[in-house]
C-alpha atoms as one frame of an Amber mdcrd trajectory, in Angstrom:
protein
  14.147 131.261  -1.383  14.781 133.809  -4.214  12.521 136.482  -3.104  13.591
 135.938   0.937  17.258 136.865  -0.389  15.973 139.581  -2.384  13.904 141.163
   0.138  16.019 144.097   1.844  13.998 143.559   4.551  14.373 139.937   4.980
  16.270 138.412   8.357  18.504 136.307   6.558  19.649 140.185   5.475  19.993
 141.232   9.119  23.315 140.406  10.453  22.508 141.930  13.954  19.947 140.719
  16.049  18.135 143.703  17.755  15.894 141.901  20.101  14.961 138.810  21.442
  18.274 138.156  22.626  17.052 135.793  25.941  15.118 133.677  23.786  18.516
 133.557  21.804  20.576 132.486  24.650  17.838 129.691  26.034  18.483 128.181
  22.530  22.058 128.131  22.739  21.412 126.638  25.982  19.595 124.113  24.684
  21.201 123.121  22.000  24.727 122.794  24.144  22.718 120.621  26.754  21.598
 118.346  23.630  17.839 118.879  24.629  16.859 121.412  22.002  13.566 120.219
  21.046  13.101 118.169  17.561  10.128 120.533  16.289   9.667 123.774  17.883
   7.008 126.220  17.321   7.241 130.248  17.436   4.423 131.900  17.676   3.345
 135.452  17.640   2.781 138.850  15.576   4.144 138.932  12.045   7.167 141.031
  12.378   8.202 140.615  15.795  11.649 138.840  15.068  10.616 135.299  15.383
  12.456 134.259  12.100  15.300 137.099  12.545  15.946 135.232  15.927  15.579
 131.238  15.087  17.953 132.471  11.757  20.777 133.763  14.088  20.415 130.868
  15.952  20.660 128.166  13.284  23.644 130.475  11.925  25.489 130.076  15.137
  24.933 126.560  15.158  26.314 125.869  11.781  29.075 128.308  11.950  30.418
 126.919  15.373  33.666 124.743  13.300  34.129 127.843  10.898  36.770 130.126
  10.428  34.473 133.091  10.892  32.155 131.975  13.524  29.046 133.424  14.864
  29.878 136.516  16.881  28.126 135.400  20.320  28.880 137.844  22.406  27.290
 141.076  19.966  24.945 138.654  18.328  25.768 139.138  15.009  26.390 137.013
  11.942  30.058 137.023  10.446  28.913 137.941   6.490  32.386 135.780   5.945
  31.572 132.399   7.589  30.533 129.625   5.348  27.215 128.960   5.749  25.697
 132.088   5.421  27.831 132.067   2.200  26.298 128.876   1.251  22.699 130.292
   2.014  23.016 133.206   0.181  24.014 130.762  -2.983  21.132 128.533  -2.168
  23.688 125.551  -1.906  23.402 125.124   2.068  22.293 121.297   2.674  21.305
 122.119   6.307  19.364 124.575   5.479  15.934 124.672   4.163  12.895 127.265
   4.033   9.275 126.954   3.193   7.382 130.334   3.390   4.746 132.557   1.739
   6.998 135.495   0.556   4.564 134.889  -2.397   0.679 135.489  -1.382   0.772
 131.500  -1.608   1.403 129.653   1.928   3.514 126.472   1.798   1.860 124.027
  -0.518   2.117 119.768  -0.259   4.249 120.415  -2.866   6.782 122.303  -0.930
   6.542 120.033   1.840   7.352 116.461  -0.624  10.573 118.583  -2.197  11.290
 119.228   1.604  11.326 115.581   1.750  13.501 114.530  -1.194  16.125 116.724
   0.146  16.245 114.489   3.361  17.278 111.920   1.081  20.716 113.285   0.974
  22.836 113.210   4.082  23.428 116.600   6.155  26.704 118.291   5.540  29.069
 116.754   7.384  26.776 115.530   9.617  25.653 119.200  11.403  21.971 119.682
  12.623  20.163 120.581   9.821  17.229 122.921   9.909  13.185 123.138   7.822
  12.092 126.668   8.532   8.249 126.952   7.859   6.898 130.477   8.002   3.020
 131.562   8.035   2.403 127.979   9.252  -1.015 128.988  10.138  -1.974 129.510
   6.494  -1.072 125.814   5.540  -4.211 123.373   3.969  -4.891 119.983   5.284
  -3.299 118.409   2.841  -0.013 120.695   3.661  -0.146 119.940   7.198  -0.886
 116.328   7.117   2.352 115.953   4.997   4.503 118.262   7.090   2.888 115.581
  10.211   4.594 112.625   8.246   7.601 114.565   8.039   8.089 115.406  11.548
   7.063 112.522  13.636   9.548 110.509  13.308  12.379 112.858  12.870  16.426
 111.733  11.634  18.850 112.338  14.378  19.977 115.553  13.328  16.735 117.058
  11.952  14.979 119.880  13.392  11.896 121.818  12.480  10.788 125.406  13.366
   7.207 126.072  12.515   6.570 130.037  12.756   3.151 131.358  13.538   2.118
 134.529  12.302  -1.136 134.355  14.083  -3.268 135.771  11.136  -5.567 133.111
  11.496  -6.105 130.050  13.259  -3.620 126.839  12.784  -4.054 123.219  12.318
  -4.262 121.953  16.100  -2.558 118.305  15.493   1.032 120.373  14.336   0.195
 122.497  17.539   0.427 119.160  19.448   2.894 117.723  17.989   5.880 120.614
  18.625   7.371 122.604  21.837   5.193 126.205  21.770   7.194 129.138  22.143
   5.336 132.181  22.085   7.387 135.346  21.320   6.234 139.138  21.994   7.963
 142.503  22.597   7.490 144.678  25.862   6.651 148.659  24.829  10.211 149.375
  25.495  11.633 146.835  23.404   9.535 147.476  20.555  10.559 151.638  20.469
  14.041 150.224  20.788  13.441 147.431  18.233  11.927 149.972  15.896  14.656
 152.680  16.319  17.568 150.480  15.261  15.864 149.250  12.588  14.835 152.627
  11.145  18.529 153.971  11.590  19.758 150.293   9.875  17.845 150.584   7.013
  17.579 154.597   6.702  13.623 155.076   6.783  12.701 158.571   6.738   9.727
 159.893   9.246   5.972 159.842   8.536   3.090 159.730  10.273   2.576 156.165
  10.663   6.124 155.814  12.687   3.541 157.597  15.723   1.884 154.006  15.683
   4.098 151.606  16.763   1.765 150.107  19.274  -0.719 148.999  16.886   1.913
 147.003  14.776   4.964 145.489  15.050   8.733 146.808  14.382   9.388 144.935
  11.197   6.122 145.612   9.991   6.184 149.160  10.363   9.421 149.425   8.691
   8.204 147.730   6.030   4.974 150.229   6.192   6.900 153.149   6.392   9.199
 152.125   3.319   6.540 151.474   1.086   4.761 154.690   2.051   7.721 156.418
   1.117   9.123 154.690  -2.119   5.195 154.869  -3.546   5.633 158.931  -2.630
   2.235 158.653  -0.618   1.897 161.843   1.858   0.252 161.306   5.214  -1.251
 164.590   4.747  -3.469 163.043   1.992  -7.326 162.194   2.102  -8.196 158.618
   3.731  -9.620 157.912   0.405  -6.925 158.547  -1.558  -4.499 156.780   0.330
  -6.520 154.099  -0.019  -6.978 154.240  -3.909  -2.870 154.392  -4.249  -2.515
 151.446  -2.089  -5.666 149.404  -4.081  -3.842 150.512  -7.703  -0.473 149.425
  -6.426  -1.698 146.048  -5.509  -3.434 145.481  -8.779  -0.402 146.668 -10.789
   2.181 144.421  -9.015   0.605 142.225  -6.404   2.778 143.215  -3.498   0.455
 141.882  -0.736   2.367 144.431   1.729  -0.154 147.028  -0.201  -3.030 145.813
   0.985  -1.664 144.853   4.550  -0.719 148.451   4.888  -4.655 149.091   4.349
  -4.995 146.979   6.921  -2.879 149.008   9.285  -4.516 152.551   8.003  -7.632
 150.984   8.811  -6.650 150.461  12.851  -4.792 154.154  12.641  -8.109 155.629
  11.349 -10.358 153.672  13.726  -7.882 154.243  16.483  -8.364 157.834  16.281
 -12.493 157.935  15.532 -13.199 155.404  18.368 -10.696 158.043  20.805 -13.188
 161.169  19.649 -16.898 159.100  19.593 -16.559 156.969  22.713 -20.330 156.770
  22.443 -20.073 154.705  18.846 -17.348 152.277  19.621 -19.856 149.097  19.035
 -20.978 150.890  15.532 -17.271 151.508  14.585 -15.662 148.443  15.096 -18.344
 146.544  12.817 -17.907 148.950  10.320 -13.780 148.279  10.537 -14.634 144.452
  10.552 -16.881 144.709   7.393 -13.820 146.944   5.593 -11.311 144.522   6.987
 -13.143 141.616   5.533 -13.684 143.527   2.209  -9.692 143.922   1.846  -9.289
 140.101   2.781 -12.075 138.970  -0.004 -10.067 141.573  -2.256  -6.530 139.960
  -0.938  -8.319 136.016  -1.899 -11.091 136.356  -4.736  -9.069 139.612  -6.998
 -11.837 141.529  -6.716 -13.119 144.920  -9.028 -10.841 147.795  -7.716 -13.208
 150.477  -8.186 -15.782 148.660  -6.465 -13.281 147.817  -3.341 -12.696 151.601
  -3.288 -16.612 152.558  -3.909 -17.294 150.052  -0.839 -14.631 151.929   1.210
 -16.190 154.995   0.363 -20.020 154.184   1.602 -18.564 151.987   4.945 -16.180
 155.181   5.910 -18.835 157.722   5.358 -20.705 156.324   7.001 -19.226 156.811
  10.620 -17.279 159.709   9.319
């Protein structure tokens, strides 16, 4: 959980939760009713909020006996109360998180230390919580484990699978959990955006105009990145591009090359909105550069031949 701390952009880093708040309240709900489910499932884009929201909940639920309780009524964590002390220490029993903030998703690995840590009582008997991000991205192997681990659940165990919908999950842990799926209206997503951006002091750049081909917490992640790596929007294509490709190789941030990712729909965006007439032709050249960034993301591919390939596919409907 190292890097999640680390991460100035992580939730367990955002005290105040901007959006989401009814989903918020139908958990409180929930949980004061004593039917919040055993193994719930969030799913939607990557950077919506889904783990900013089920980590203010599980906050609130384990700060209810402290001295500095979860603030309900302006949804925001008290930095003071216990566990979130605890967290931040790595010491919190009730508590647990299995994610890729590596490239890696969770491994069988993961999921067995997951289960030697059940071995020890919760403390003081409060619900305890197994947060499992990028769920989609799990093995067989991974899943069928994480199966053994949920289906027959302790009394005060509870599970929160989060799907980041980048590719298609594992049907049986579908089945097997209450689906919650989790998206932003328009309005919500400018306001979303805004407070983030003022939170975490991002300066404006061309890619803040795009907000409706992303999601808030991705683009603030975009738009930090594109700053701190002193890229300018007035740049060529290709030379964004090459930055992003040489970054990636020198420290394997894989936010690099999801930021190509997200240049790629900007670019497209605006060639499909001046050559209505090519629209077919574009989008297979985008999926044939999209898939060349994903064999680049899994297989560490030659850099200068990624950026060659850009090159021909781009010119191509240039």
């Amino acid at each position: 959980m190292n890097n999640l701390i680390s991460d100035k952009f992580s939730p367990i880093n955002s005290l105040k939760l901007f959006a989401l708040n009814e989903h918020f309240h139908n958990f409180v709900e929930l949980q004061k009713n004593q039917k919040l489910p055993k193994v719930i499932l969030l799913t939607g884009e990557k950077g919506i909020g889904k783990f900013t929201l089920i980590f203010h909940f599980i906050n609130y639920v384990l700060s209810l006996n402290s001295k500095h309780p979860y603030d309900y009524e302006n949804l925001l964590i008290n930095k003071n109360n216990d566990s979130y002390k605890r967290i931040l220490l790595h010491v919190e029993q009730n508590f647990n998180y299995i994610g890729s903030a590596k490239p890696n998703p969770a491994t069988i690995e993961n999921i067995r230390d997951i289960k030697k840590s059940f071995y020890k009582s919760s403390l003081n008997n409060q619900p305890r919580f197994t947060v499992l991000d990028d769920v989609e991205l799990m093995n067989a192997n991974a899943a069928n484990a994480l199966l053994k681990l949920i289906e027959e659940p302790s009394a005060y165990d509870y599970f929160v699978l989060i799907n980041n919908k980048k590719q298609n999950m594992i049907e049986t842990l579908r089945s097997r959990s209450i689906e919650i799926k989790v998206f932003l209206p328009t309005e919500q997503k400018n306001k979303t955006f805004n407070h983030l951006k003022e939170n975490f002091k991002i300066e404006n750049n061309f890619l803040n105009n795009y907000l409706e081909l992303t999601t808030p917490g991705m683009l603030i992640k975009f738009s930090d990145l594109f700053s701190t790596n002193k890229i300018d929007g007035e740049e060529s294509f290709d030379n964004m591009i090459l930055k992003l490709i040489m970054l990636f190789k020198k420290t394997k941030n894989i936010l690099s090359l999801d930021l190509i990712d997200f240049l790629l729909d900007i670019k497209f965006y605006k060639l499909t909105d001046k050559n209505n007439n090519k629209t077919l032709e574009m989008l297979e050249t985008k999926n044939k550069l999209t898939n060349l960034v994903n064999q680049y993301r899994k297989f560490n591919l030659n850099s200068n031949t990624v950026l060659n390939q850009f090159k021909i596919h781009f010119n191509h409907v240039r």
